[in-house]
C-alpha positions in Angstrom: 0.0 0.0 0.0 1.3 3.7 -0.9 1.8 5.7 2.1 -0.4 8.3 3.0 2.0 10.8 1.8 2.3 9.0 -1.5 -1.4 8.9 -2.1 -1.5 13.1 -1.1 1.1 14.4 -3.7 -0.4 11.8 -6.2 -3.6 13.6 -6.0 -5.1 15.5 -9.0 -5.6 19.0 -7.3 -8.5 21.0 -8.5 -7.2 24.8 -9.5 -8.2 27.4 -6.6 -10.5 29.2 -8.6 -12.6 25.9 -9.3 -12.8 25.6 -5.8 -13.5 29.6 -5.3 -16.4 29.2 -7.6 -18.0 26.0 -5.8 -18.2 28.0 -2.9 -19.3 31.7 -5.2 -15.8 33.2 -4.0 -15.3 35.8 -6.3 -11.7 35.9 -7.4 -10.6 39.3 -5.7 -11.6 37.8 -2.4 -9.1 34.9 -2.5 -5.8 35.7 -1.7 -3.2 32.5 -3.0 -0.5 31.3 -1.1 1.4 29.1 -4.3 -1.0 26.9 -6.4 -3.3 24.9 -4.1 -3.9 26.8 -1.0 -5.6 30.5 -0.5 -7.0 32.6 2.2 -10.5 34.1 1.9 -10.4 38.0 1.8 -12.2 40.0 4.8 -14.5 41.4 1.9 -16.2 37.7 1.2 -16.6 37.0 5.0 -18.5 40.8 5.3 -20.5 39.4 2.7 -22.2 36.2 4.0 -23.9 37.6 6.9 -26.8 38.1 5.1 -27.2 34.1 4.2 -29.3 31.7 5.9 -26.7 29.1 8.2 -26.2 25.5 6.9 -26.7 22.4 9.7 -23.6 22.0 12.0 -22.2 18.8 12.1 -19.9 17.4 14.8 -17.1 14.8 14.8 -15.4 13.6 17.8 -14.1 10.4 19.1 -13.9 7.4 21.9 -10.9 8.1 24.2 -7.6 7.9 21.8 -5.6 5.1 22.4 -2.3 3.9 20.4 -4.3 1.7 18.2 -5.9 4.6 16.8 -9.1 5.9 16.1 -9.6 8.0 12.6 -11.6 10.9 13.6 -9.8 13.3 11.1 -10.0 10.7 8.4 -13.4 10.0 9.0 -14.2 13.9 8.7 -12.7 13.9 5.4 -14.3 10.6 4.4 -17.9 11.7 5.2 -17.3 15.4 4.0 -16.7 13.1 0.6 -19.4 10.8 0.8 -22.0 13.6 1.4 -20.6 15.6 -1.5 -20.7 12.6 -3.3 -24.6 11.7 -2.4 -25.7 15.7 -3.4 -25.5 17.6 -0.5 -23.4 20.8 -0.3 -21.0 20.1 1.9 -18.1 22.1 3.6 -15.3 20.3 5.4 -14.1 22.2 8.5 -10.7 21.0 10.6 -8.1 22.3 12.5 -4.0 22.9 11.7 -1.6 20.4 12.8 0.6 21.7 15.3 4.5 21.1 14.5 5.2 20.0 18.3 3.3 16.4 17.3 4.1 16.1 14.3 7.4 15.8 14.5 7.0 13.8 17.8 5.0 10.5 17.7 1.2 11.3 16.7 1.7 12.8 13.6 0.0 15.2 11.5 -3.6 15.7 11.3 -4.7 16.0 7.4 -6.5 12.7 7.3 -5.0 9.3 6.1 -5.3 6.9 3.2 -8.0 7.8 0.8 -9.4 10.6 2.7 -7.5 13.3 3.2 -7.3 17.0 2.6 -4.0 18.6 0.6 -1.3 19.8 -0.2 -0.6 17.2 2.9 3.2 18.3 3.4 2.0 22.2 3.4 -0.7 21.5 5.4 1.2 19.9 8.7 4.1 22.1 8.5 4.5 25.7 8.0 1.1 25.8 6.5 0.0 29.5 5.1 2.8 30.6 8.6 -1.3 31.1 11.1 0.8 29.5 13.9 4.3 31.3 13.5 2.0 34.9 13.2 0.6 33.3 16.9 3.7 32.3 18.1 5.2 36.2 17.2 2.3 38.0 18.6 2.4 36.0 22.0 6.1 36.5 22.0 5.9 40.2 21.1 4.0 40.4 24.3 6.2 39.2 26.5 9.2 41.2 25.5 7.1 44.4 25.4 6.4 42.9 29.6 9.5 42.6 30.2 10.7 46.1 28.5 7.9 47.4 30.9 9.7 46.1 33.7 13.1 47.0 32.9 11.9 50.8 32.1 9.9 50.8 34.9 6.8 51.4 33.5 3.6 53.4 35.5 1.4 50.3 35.5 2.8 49.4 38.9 2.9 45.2 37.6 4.8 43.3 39.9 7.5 41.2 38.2 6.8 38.5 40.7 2.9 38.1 39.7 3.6 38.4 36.0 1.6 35.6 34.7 2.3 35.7 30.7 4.6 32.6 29.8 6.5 32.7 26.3 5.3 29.9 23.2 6.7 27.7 20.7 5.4 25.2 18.4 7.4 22.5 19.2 7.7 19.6 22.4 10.7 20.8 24.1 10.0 19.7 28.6 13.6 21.4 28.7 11.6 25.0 28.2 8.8 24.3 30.9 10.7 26.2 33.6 13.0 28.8 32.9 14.6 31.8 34.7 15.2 34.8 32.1 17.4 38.3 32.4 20.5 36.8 34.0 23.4 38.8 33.4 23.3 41.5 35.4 21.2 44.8 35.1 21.7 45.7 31.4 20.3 41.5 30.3 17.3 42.8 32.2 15.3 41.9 35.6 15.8 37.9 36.4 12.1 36.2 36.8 10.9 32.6 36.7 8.6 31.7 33.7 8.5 28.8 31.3 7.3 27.9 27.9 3.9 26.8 26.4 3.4 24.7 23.4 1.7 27.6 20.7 -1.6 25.9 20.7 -2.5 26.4 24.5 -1.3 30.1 24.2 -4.2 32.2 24.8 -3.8 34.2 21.6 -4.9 31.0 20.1 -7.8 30.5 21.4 -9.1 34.1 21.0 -8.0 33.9 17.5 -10.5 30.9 17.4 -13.2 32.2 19.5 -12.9 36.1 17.8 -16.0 36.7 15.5 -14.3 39.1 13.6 -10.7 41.9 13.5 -13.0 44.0 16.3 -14.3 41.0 18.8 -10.4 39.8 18.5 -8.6 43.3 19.4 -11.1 43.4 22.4 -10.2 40.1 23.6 -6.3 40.6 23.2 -6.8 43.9 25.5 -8.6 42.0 28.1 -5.8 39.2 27.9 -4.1 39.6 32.0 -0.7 39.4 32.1 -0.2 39.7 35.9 -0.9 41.4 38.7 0.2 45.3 41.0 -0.2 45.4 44.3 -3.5 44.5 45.9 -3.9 41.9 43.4 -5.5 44.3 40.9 -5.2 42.9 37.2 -3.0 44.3 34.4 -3.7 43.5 31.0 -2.3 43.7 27.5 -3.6 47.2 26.9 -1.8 48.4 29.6 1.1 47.5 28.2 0.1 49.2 24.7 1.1 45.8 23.1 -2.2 44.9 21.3 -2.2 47.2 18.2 1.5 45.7 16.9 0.4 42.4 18.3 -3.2 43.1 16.2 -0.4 43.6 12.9 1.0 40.4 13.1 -2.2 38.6 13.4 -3.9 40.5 10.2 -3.5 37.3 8.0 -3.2 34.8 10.1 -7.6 35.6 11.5 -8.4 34.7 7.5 -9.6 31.5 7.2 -7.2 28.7 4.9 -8.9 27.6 2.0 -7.9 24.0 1.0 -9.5 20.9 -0.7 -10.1 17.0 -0.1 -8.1 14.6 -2.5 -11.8 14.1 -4.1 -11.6 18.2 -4.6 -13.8 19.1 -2.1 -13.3 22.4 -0.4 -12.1 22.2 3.1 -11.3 25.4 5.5 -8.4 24.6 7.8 -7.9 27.2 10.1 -6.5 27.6 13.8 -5.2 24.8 15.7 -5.7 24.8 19.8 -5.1 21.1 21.3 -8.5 19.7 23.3 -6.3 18.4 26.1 -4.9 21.8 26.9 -7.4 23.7 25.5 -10.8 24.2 23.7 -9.5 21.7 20.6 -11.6 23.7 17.8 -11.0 25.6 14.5 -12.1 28.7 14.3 -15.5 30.3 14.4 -15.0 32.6 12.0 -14.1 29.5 9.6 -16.8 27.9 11.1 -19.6 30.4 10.5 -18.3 31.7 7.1 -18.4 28.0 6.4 -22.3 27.6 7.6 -23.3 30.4 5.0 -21.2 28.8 2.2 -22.7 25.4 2.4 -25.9 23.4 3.5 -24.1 20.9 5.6 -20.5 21.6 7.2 -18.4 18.9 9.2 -16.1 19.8 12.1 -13.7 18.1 14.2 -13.4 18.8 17.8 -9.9 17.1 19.5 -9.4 13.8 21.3 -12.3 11.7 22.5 -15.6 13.3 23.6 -15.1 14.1 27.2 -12.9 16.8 25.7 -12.7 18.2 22.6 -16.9 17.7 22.3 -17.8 18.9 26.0 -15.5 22.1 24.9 -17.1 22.7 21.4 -20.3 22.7 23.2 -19.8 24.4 25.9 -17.2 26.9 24.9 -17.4 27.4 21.6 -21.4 26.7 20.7 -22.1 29.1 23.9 -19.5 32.1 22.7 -20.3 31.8 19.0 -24.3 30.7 19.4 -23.7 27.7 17.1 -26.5 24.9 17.3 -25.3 21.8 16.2 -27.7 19.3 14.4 -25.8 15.8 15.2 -22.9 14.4 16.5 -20.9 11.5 14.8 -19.0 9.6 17.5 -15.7 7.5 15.4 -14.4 4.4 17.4 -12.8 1.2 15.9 -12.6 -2.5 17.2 -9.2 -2.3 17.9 -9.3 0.7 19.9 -12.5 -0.2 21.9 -10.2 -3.9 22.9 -7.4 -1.9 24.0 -10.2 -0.1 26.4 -11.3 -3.2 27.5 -7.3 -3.9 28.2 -6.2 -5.6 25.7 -2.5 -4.3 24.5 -1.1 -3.0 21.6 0.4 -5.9 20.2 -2.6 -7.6 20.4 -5.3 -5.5 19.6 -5.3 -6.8 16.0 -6.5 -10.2 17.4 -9.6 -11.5 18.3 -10.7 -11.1 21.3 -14.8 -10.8 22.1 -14.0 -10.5 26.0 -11.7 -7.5 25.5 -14.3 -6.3 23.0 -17.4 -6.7 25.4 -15.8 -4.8 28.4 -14.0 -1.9 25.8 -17.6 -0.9 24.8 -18.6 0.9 28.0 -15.9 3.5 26.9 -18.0 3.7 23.4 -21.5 3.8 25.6 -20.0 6.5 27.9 -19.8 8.9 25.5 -23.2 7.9 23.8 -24.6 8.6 26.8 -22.6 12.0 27.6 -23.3 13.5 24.1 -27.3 12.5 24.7 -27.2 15.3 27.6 -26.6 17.6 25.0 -29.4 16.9 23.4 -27.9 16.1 20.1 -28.7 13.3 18.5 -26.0 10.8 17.8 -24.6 8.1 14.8 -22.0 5.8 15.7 -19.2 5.1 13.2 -16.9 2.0 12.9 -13.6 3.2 11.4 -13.2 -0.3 10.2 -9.9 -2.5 9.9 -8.9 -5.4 7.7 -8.6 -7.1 10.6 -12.1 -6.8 12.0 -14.1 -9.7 12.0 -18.2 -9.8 11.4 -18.9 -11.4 14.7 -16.9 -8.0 16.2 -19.1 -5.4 14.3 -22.1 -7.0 15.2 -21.5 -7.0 18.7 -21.3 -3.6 18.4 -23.9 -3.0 16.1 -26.1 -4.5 18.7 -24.1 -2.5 21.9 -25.5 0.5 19.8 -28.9 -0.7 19.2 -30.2 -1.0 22.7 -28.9 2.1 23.2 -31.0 3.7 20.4 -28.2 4.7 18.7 -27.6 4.0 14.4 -24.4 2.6 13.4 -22.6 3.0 9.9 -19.3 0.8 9.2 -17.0 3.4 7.4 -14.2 2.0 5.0 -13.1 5.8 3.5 -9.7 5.0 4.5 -9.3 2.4 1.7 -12.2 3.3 -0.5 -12.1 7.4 -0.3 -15.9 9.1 0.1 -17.6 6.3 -1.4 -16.7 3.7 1.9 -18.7 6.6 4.1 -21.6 6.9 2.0 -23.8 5.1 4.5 -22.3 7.4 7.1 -23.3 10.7 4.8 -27.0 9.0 4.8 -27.1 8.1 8.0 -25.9 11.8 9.3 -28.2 13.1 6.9 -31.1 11.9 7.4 -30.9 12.1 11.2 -29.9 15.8 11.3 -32.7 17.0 8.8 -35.3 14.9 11.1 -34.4 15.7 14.4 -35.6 19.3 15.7 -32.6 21.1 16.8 -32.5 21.2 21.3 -29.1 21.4 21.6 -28.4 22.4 25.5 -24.9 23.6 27.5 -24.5 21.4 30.2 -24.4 23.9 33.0 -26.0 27.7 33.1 -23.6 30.4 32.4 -24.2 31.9 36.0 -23.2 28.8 38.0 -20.6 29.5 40.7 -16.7 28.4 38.5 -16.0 25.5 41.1 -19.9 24.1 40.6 -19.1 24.3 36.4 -15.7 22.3 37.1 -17.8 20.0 39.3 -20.4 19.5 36.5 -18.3 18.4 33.9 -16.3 16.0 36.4 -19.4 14.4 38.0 -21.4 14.1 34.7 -18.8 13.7 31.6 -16.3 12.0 33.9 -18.1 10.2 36.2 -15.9 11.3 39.1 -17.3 11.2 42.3 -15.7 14.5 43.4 -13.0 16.9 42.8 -10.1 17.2 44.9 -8.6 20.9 44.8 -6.3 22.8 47.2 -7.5 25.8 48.9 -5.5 27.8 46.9 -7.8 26.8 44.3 -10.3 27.3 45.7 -9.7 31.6 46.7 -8.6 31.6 43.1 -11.6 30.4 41.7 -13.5 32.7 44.0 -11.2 36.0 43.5 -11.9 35.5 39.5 -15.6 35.3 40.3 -15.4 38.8 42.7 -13.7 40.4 39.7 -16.6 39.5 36.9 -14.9 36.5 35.3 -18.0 34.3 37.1 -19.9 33.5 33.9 -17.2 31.8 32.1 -17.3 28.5 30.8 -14.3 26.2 32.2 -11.9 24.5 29.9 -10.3 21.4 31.5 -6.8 20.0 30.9 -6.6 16.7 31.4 -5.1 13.6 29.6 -7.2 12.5 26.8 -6.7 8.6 27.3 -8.7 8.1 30.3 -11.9 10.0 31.5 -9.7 10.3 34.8 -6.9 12.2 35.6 -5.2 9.3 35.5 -4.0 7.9 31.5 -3.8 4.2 33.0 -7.7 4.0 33.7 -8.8 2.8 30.1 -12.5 2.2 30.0 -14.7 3.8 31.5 -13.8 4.3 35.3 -16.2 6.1 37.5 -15.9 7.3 41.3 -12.6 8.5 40.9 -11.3 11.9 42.2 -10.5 14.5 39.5 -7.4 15.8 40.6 -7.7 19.5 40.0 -3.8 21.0 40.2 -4.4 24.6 39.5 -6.3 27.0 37.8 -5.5 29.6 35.0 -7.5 32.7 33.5 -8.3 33.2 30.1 -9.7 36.7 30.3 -9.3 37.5 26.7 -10.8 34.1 25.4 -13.4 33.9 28.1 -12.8 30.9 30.0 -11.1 29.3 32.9 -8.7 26.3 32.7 -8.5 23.8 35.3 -5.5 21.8 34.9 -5.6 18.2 36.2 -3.5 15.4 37.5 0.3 16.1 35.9 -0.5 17.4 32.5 1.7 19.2 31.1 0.9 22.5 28.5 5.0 22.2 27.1 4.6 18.4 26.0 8.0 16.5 25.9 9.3 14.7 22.6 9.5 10.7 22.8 12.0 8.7 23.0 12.1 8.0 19.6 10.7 11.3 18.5 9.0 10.6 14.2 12.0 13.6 13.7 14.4 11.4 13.3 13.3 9.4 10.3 12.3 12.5 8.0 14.5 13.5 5.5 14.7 15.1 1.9 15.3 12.4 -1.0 17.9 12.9 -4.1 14.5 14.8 -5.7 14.1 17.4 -3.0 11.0 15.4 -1.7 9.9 14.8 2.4 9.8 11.1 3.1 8.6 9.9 6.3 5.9 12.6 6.9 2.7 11.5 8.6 
């Protein structure tokens, strides 16, 4: 079999002005980066308000596990298959993030026969959305720590400066760091430390931002420490947000690509699920809804992340009302839950099988308190046998819940056609009662209880004091109607990676809290996540390389 970078650069790319015109893109409103990738122009984006929205459709995922689960692919696939069936479809995904890829999960553009392109582009420096980020987050921090050197009027404290510096790349050695050594002129020494670029904060505003107005508000609101008295200071203060607003013009304009089947896909923004909200961009999102009847979006890791965030964070901010959810899992993946390894998760084994499905029926049931309905599909292997699929076909059944067994891996759009039916049908039948899972106005330390008792099944949340005052100082000082965003591992719905399954009665071990002022949420960090991941010991690095002809090899 070809590999899946093989398959991409053997794909027959439609020109960007076929795909401009599939979408009525006049050709002064796309703006081409090379041959087969474009932004769309602020002027087209002005222009769609007036249009009536398409349905919303979510994908998400079982809990991830190293057998893998397809939840990108299967995004692709169906955004294929529904193409392929007559509905207008738009295809709506994140960008890889660097720090992965050239670690040990690997891009994010799809695999096999569903995938979008150019593939290479795509998961590296892209149309440069993340290095623009990366500047603009950076930009601030020098401008604090020029501030602080000049002693500037704001009165900030260099001890209670919270605003950490970003890269796009796993590097633990950059977690902790002590800057301005050196003596006076090399500046004032502090402690800080190094995010990976997608949980900067920038990030997520740039995905939750409406439009260039929503997101210069939300970059001035951004707090960056504290003066005396614990009185906030923000990035207005430190006149930082109109440079910071220069290096971001581009990078807020959604990325036009297409599918290997020449379907047009938006990729735009990248924010991890595990560190925070996992979802592309609303103005992607909603530009997307006005371009098409039917767009398909991702939201990262299993459900008791990436889905409870797009729902509750992003669906609340942007008033998005999704019309289904499609929940991917495979056979292999659901054995491993039922603890079954690696090695041997491409064996049979119905035992493994049987107890892996309560992960599966764990997030059928979660997604139900949405009130979105809900298709299950099978990402299906080679190695699956019939017995396997029917068990559970009929897991799924007495739940109430459809099934479709997806092969658009191998077999492009057309192995996801009963998916694209499926979706459909159940989106265009089901009135739309799509609910938050907790009230805007609930007290922060009830929300994080919410989404531990009832996605997690925890039976409480274990937080230090400190916690605690923090949670209640934000609340004194109007940040009480955020959403939260929790960080926590996405292999286990614990804060624990080794509980596979689907545990329950646990305690969620909340670590600490952080404010998002400027994208309008609070993170609870969990367990011993980290938000600089580490590379492996084997990182995927060191296989790439350039061939005789110039070409990557070993990309994934």
């Amino acid at each position: 079999m070809p590999t899946d970078i093989e398959i991409a650069r053997s794909a027959k790319k439609r020109p960007m002005s076929e795909l401009a015109d599939a979408l009525q893109i006049d050709a002064a409103d796309i703006i081409p980066y090379g041959h087969d990738k474009a932004k769309i122009a602020p002027g087209h984006l002005s222009s769609l308000k007036a249009k009536s929205d398409g349905k919303l459709i979510l994908v998400t995922a079982i809990n991830p596990t190293p057998a893998g689960e397809g939840k990108t692919t299967t995004s692709v696939g169906l955004t294929d298959a529904m193409n392929r069936i007559g509905e207008r479809t738009l295809l709506c995904l994140r960008e890889p993030s660097l720090g992965p890829c050239f670690g040990m999960k690997g891009g994010a553009t799809g695999g096999g026969q569903a995938q979008v392109v150019p593939m290479e582009d795509i998961n590296l420096h892209f149309t440069g959305d993340f290095h623009a980020i990366t500047s603009a987050h950076n930009l601030l921090a020098a401008m604090i720590d020029n501030h602080v050197h000049w002693g500037g009027d704001s009165g900030l404290e260099p001890t209670r400066i919270t605003w950490r510096r970003v890269m796009d790349m796993n590097d633990r050695n950059l977690r902790n760091v002590v800057t301005g050594l050196g003596g006076s002129p090399n500046g004032t020494p502090m402690e800080t430390g190094f995010d990976i670029t997608v949980a900067s904060e920038i990030m997520a505003i740039l995905c939750l931002a409406r439009d260039a107005h929503d997101l210069q508000e939300r970059l001035e609101r951004m707090v960056i420490g504290y003066r005396r008295g614990r009185i906030p200071v923000t990035a207005k203060d430190m006149k930082a947000v109109g440079a910071m607003m220069a290096l971001l013009k581009d990078a807020m304009l959604p990325n036009l690509v297409q599918t290997l089947e020449g379907n047009p896909a938006l990729v735009h923004g990248g924010p991890f699920a595990n560190i925070a909200h996992g979802c592309s961009s609303v103005i992607a999102t909603k530009a997307a809804l006005k371009m098409a009847d039917y767009v398909i979006t991702e939201a990262g890791f299993g459900a008791d992340l990436g889905a409870e965030k797009f729902f509750n964070i992003k669906c609340r901010q942007a008033g998005l009302m999704p019309s289904a959810a499609v929940l991917v899992a495979t056979v292999r993946a659901l054995k491993m839950h039922g603890g079954i390894s690696k090695e041997d998760a491409g064996t049979v084994s119905y035992d493994a099988l049987e107890r892996g499905l309560a992960n599966l029926g764990r997030h059928i049931e979660n997604l139900k308190q949405f009130n979105v309905p809900v298709v299950v599909a099978i990402n299906r292997f080679t190695s699956d046998t019939s017995r396997e699929i029917a068990a559970i076909e009929a897991y799924c059944a007495e739940r109430g819940v459809q099934v479709s067994i997806c092969t658009h891996w191998a077999e492009g759009g057309h192995g996801a056609e009963d998916l694209a039916r499926k979706v459909t049908r159940i989106a265009s039948d089901t009135p739309i009662d799509f609910q938050p899972l907790y009230p805007s106005d609930m007290p922060l330390f009830e929300k994080i209880e919410t989404v531990a008792k009832r996605i997690y099944r925890a039976s409480h949340v274990d937080a230090p004091a400190s916690v605690h005052k923090q949670l209640e100082r934000w609340e004194q000082d109007g940040h009480g109607n955020f959403p939260v965003c929790m960080a926590k591992t996405p292999y286990s719905f614990s804060s624990d990676a080794k509980l596979v399954g689907a545990p329950e009665g646990h305690a969620l071990q909340l670590r600490e809290v952080r404010l998002s002022a400027g994208a309008g949420f609070v993170v609870g960090i969990c367990g011993d996540l980290v938000t600089m991941p580490g590379l492996p010991r084997r990182p995927a690095a060191e296989d790439m390389h350039l061939d005789h002809l110039g070409l990557i090899q070993n990309l994934s």
